[in-house]
Residue frames as a rotation matrix with the C-alpha (Angstrom) as fourth column:
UNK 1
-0.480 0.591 0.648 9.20
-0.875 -0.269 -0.403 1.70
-0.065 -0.760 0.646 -4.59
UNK 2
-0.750 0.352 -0.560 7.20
0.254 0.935 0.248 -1.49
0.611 0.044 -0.791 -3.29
UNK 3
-0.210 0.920 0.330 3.81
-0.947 -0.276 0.167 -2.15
0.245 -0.277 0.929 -2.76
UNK 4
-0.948 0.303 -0.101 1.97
0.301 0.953 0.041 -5.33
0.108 0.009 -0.994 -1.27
UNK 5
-0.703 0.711 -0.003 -1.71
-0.706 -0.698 -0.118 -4.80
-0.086 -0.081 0.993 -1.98
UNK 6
-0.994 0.078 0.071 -4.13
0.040 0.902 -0.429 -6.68
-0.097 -0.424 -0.901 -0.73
UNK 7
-0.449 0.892 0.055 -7.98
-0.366 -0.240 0.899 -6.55
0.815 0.384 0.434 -1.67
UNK 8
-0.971 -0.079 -0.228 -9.86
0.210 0.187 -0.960 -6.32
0.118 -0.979 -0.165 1.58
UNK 9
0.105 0.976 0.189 -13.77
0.604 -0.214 0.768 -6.03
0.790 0.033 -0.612 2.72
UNK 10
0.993 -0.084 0.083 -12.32
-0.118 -0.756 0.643 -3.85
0.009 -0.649 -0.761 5.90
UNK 11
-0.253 -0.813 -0.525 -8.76
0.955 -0.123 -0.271 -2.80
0.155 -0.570 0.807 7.61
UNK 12
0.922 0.293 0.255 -8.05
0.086 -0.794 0.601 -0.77
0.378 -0.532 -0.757 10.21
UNK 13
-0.119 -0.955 -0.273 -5.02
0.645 0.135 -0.753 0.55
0.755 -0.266 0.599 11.92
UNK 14
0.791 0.481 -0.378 -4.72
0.548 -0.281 0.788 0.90
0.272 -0.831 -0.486 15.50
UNK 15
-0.288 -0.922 0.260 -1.48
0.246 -0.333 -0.910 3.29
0.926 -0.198 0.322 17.19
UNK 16
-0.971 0.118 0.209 -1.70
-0.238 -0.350 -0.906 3.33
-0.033 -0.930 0.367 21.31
UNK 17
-0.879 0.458 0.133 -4.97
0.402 0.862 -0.310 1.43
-0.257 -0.219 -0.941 20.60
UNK 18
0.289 0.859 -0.422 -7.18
0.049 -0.454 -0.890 4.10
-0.956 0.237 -0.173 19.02
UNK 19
0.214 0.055 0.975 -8.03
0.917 0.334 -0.220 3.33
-0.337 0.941 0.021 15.73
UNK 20
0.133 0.181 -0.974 -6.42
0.208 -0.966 -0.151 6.08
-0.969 -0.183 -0.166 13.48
UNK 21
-0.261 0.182 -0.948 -7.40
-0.955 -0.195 0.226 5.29
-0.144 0.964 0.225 9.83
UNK 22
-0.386 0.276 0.880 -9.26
0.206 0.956 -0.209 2.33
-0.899 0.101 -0.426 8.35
UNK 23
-0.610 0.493 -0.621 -11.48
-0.760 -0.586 0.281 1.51
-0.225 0.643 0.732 5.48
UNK 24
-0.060 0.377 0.924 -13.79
-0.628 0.706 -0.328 -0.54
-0.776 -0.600 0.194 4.10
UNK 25
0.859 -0.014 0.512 -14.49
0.411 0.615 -0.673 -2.42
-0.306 0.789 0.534 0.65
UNK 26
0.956 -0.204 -0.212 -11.30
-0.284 -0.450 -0.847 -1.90
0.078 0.870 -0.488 -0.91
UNK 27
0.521 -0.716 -0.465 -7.55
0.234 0.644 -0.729 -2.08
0.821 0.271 0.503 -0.74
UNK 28
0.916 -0.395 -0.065 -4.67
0.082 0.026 0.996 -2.17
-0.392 -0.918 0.057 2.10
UNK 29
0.599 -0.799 0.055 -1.66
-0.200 -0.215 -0.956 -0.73
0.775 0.562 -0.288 0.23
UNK 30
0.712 -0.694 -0.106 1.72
0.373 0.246 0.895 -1.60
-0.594 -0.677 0.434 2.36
UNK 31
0.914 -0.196 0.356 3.82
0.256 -0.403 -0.879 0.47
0.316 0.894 -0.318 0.83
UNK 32
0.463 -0.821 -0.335 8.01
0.624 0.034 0.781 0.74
-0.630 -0.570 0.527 1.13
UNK 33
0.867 -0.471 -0.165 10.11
-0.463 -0.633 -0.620 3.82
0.188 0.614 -0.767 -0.39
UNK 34
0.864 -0.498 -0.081 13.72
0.477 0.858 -0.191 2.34
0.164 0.127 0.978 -1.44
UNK 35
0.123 -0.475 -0.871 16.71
0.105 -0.867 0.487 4.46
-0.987 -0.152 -0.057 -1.02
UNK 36
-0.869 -0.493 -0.034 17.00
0.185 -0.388 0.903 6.42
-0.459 0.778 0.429 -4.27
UNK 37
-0.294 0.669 0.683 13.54
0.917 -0.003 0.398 6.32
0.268 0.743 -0.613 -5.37
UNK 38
-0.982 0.015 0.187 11.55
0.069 -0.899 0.432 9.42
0.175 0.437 0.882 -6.55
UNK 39
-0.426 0.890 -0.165 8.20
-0.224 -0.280 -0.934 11.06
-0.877 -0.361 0.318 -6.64
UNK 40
-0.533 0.301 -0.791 8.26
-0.766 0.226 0.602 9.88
0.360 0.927 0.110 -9.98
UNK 41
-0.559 -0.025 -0.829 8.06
-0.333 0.922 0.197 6.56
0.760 0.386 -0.523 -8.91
UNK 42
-0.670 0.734 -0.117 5.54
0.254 0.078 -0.964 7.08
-0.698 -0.675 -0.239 -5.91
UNK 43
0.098 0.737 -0.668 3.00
-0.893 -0.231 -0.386 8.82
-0.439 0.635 0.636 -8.68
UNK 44
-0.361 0.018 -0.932 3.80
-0.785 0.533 0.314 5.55
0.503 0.846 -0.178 -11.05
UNK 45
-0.944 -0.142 -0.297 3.15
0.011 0.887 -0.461 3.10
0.329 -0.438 -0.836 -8.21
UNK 46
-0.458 0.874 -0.164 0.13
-0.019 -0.194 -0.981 5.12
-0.889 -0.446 0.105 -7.04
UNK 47
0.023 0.658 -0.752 -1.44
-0.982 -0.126 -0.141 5.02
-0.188 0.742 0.643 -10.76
UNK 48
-0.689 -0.150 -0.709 -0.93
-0.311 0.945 0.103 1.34
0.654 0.291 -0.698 -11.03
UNK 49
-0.879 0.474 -0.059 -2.41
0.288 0.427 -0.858 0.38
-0.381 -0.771 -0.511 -7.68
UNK 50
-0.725 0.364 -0.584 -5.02
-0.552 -0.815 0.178 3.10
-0.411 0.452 0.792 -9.11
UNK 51
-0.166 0.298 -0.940 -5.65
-0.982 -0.141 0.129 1.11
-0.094 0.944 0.316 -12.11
UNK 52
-0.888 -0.396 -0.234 -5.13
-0.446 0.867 0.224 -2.34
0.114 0.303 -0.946 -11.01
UNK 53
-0.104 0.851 -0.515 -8.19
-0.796 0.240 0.557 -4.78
0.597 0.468 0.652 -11.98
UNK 54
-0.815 -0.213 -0.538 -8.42
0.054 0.897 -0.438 -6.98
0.576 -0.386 -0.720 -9.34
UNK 55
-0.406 0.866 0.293 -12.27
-0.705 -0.092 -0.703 -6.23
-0.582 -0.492 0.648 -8.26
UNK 56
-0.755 0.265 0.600 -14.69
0.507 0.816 0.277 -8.87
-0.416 0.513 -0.750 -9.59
UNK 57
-0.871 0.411 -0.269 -17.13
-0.479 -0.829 0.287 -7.83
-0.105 0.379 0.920 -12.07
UNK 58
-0.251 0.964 -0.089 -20.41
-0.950 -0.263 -0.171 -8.88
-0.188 0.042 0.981 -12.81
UNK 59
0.627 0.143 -0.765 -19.41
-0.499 0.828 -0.254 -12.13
0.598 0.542 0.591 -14.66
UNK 60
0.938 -0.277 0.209 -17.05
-0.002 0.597 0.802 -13.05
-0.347 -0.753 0.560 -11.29
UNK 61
0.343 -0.860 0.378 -13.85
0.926 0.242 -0.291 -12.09
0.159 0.450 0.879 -13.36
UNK 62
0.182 -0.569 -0.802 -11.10
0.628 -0.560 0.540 -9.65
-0.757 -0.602 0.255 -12.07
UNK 63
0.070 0.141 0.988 -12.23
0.953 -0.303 -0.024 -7.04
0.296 0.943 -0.155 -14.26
UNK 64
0.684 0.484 0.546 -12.53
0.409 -0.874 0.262 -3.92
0.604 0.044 -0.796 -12.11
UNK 65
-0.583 -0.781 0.224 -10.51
0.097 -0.341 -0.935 -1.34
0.806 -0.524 0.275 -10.52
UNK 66
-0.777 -0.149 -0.612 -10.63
0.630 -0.204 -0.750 0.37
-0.013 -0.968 0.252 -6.89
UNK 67
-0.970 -0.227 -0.088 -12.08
0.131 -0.791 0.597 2.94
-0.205 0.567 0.797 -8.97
UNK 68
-0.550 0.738 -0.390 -14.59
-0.451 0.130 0.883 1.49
0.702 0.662 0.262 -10.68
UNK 69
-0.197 0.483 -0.853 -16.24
0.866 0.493 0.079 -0.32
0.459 -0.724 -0.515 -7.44
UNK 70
0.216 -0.154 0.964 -16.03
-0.128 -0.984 -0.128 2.83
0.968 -0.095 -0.232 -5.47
UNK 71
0.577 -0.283 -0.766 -13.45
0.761 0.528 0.378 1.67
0.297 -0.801 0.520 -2.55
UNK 72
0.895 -0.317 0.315 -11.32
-0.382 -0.908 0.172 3.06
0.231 -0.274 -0.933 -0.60
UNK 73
0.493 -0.772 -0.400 -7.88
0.072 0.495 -0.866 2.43
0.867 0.398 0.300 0.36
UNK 74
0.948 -0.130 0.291 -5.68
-0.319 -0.373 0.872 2.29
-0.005 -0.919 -0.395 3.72
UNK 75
0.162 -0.985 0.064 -1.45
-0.069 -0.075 -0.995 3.12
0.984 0.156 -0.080 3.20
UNK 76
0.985 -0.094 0.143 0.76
-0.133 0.112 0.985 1.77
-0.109 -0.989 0.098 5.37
UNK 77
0.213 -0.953 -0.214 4.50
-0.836 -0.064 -0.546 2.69
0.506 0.295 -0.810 5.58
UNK 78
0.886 0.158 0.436 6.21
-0.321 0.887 0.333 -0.80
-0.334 -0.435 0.836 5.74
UNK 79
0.616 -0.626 -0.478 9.82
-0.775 -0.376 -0.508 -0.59
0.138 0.684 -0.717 5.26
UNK 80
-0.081 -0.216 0.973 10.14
-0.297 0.937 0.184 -4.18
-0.951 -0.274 -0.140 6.04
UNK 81
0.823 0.263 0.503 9.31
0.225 0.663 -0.714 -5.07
-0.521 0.701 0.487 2.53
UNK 82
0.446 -0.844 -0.298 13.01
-0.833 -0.270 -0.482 -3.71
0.327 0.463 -0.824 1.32
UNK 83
0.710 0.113 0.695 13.70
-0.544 0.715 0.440 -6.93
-0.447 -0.690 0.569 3.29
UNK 84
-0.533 -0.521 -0.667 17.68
-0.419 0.847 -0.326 -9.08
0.735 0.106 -0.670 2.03
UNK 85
0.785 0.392 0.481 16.94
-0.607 0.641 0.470 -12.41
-0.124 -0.661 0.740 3.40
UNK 86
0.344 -0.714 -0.609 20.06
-0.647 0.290 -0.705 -14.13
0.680 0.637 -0.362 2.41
UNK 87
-0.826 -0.378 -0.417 20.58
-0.032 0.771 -0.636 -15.59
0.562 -0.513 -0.649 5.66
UNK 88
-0.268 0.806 -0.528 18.41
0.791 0.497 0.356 -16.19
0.549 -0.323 -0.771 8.55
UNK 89
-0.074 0.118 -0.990 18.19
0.635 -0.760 -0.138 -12.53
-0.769 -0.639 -0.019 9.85
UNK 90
0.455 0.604 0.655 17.04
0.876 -0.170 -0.451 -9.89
-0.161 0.779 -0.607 7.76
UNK 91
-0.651 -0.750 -0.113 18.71
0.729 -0.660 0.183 -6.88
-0.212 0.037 0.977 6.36
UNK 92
0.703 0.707 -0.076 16.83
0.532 -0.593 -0.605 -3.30
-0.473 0.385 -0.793 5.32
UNK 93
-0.220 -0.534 -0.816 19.72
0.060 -0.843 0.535 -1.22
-0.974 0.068 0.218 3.85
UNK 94
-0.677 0.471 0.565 18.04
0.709 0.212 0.673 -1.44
0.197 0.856 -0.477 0.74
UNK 95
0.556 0.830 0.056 14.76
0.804 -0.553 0.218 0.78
0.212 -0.076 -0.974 2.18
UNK 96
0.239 -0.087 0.967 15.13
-0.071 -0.995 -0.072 4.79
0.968 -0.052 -0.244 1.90
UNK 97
-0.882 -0.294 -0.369 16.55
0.459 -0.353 -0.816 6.37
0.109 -0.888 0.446 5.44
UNK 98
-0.493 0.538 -0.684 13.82
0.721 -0.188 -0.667 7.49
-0.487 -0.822 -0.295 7.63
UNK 99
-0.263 0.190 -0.946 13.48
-0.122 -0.979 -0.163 11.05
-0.957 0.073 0.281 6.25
UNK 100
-0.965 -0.069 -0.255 13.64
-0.262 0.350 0.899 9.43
0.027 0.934 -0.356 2.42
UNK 101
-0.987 0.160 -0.014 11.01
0.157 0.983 0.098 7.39
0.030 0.094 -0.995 3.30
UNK 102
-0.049 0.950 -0.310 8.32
0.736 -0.175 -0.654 9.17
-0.675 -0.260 -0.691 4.95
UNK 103
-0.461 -0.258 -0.849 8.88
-0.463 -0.747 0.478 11.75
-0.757 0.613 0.225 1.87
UNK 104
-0.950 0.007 -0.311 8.16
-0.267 0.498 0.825 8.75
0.161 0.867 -0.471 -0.71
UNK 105
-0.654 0.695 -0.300 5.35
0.747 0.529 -0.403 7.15
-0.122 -0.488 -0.865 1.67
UNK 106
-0.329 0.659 -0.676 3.63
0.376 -0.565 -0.735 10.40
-0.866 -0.496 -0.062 1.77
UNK 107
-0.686 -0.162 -0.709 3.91
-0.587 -0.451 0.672 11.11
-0.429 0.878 0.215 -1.78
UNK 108
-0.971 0.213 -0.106 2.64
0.146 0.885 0.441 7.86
0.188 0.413 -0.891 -2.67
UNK 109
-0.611 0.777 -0.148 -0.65
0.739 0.494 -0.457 8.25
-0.282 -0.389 -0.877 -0.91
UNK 110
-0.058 0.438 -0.897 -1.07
-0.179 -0.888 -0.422 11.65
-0.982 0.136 0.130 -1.94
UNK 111
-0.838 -0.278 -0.471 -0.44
-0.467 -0.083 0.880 10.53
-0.283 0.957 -0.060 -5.45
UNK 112
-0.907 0.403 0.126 -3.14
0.422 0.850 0.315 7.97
0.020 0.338 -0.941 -4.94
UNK 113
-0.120 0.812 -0.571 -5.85
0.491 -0.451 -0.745 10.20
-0.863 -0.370 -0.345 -3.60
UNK 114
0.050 0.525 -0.850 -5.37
-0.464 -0.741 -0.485 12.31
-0.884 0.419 0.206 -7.08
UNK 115
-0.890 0.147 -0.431 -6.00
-0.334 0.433 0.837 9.35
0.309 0.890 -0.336 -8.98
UNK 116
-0.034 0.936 -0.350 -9.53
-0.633 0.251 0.733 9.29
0.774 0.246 0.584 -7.61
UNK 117
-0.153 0.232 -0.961 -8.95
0.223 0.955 0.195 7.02
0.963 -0.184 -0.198 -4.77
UNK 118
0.532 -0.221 0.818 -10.05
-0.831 -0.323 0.453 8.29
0.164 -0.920 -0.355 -0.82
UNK 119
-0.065 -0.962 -0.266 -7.10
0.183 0.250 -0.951 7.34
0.981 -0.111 0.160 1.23
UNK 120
0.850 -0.066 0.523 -6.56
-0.369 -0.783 0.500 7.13
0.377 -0.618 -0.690 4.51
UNK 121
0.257 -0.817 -0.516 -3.29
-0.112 0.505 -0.856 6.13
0.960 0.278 0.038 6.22
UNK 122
0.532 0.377 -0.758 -1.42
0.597 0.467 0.652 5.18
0.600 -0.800 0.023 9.01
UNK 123
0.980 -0.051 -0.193 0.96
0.046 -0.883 0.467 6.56
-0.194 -0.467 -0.863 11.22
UNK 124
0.680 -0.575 -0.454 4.71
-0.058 0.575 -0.816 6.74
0.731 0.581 0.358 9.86
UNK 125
-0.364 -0.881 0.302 7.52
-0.365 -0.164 -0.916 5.58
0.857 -0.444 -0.262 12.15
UNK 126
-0.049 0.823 0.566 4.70
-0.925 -0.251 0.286 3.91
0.378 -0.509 0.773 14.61
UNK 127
-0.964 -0.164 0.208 4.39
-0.208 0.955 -0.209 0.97
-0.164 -0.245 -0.955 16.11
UNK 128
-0.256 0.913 -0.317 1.12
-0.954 -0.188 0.232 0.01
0.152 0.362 0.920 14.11
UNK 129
-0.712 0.270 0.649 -1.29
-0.137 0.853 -0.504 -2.57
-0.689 -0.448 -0.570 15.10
UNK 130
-0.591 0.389 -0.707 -3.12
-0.803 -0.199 0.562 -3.44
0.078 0.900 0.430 11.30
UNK 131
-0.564 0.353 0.746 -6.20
0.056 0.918 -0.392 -5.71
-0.824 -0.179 -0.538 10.69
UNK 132
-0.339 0.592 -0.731 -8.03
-0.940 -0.193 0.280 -6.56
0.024 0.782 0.623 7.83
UNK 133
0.196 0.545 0.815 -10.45
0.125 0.810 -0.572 -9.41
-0.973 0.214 0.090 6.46
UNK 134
-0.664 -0.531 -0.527 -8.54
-0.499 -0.211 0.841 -10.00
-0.558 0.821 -0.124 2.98
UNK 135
0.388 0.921 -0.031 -11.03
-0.676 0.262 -0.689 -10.82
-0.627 0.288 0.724 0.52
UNK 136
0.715 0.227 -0.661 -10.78
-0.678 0.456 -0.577 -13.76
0.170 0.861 0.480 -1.71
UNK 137
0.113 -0.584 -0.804 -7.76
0.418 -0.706 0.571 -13.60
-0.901 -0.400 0.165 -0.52
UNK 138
0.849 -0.112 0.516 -6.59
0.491 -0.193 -0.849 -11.59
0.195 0.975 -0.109 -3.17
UNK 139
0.691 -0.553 -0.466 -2.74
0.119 -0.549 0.827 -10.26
-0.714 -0.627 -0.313 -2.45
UNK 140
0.903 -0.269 0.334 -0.38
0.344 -0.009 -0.939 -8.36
0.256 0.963 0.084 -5.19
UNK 141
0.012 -0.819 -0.574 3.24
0.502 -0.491 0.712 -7.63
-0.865 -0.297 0.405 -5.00
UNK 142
0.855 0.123 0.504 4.11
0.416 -0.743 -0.525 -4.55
0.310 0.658 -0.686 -7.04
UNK 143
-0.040 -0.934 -0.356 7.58
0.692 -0.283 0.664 -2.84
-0.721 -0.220 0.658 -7.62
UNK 144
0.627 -0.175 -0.759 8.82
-0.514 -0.825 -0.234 0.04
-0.586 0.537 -0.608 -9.87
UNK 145
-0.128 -0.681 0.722 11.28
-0.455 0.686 0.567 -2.02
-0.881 -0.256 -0.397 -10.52
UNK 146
-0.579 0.464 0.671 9.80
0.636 0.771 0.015 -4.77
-0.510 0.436 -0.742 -12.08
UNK 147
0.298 0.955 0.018 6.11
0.450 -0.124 -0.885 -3.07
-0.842 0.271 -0.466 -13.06
């Protein structure tokens, strides 16, 4: 499973132009289920994001979770990040099949909400219009994989 997470002071996400999930201080999770992956590995990706220290603390040093600030978060299924680029057109057969996906995606966010974090999300399979005002910037890539 892949995550791009982005530390944000708002995002919102629009579908047919009415806004149907946003937040504010906190994070913008983009978030891609691979083909084979598990609910293990949505719960491990959602306790990382969870845990990940990338709030500033008092002394101006990326000391604090989501958590510990008291943000919020806004998932978005994005099964563009399974992205081959090898040539000049992109592949996905790498990212879960539909049904895979919105299984992993949904896991994931539920997984995050019971690590403490309000969630809200977008719509899967949508044609989503996302904005945010990334802070700092401040943008993490995150895999199972790898993490």
């Amino acid at each position: 499973m892949r995550a791009l997470v982005q530390r944000v002071s708002e995002a919102s996400v629009r579908v047919d132009g009415e806004v149907i999930g946003q937040c504010g201080h906190g994070l913008l999770v983009l978030v891609c289920a691979m083909a084979g992956d598990t609910e293990a590995e949505a719960e491990k990706l959602a306790a990382k994001v969870a845990k990940l220290r990338i709030f500033q603390d008092d002394a101006n040093k990326m000391n604090l979770s989501i958590r510990d600030v008291g943000g919020s978060a806004l998932v978005i299924s994005q099964f563009t990040l399974a992205a081959e680029t090898k040539g000049n057109r992109p592949g996905f057969s790498n990212a879960a099949p539909p049904a895979e996906g919105r299984i992993g995606y949904e896991a994931f966010s539920q997984a995050l909400a019971a690590n403490g974090v309000p969630v809200e999300t977008g719509r899967f399979g949508a044609d989503m219009k996302v904005s945010l005002i990334n802070d700092g910037p401040v943008t993490i890539w995150l895999d199972t994989v790898a993490s």
